[in-house]
C-alpha positions in Angstrom: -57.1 7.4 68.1 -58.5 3.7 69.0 -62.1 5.0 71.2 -62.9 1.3 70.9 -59.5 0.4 72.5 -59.6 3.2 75.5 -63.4 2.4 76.1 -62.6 -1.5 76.5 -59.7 -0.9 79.1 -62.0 2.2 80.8 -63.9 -1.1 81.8 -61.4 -2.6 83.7 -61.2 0.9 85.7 -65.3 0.3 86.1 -64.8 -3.0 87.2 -61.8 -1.7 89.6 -64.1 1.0 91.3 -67.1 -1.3 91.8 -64.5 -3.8 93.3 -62.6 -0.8 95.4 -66.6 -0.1 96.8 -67.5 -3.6 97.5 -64.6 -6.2 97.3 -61.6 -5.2 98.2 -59.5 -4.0 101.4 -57.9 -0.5 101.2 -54.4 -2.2 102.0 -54.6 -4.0 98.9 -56.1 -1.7 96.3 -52.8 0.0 95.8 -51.4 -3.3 94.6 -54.7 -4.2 92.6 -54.8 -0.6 90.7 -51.1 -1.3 89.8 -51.7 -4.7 88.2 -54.7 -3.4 86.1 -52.8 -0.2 85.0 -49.8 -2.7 83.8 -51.7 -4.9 82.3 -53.5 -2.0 81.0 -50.4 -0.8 79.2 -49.0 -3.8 78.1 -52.0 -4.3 76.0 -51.7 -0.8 74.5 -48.1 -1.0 73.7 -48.8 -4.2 71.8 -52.1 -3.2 69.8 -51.0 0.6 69.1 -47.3 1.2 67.6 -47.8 4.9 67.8 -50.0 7.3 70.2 -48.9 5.3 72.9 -48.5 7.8 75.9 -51.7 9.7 74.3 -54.0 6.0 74.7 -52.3 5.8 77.8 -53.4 9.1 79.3 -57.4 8.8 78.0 -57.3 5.8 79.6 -56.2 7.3 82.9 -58.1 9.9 82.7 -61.4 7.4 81.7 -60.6 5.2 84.6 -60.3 8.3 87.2 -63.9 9.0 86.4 -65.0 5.3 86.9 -63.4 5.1 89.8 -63.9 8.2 91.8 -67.7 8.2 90.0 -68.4 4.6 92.2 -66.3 5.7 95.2 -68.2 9.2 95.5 -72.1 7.7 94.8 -71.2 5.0 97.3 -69.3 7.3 100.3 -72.5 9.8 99.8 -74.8 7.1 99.7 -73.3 4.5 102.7 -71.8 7.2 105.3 -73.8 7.8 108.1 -74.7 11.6 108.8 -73.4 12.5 112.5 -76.1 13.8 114.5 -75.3 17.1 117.1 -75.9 16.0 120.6 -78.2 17.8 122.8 -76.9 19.4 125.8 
């Protein structure tokens, strides 16, 4: 198992949830995310001859907790807390 390898491309899913926060539009994250990932496993498949799908799914797994760490400190931190109106 490469950890160097996963931990390298786990930054493009860091750099994916501080964009997703701050950057880009909700319409076109889909698309972004789906560029990443290929490129993302491209990369793999060319540097790792065998343990392919089990790189591939640590680095999913990595880049689900970048991504939902940034998006859940930001949506806690940003929202605004709804006040009860007085009758």
């Amino acid at each position: 198992m490469d950890w160097k390898l996963i931990f390298q491309f786990s930054l493009l899913g860091l750099a994916m949830g501080i964009a997703t926060v701050f950057f880009i539009p909700p319409n076109v994250e889909p698309v972004v995310s789906l560029i990443i990932f290929l490129v993302c496993a491209c990369m793999i498949a060319r540097r790792r001859p065998t343990g392919r799908f089990a790189h591939g799914l640590l680095l999913g797994l990595a880049n689900s907790v970048w991504i939902t760490r940034h998006m859940r400190c930001y949506s806690t931190a940003t929202l605004p807390v709804t006040r009860r109106k007085r009758r």
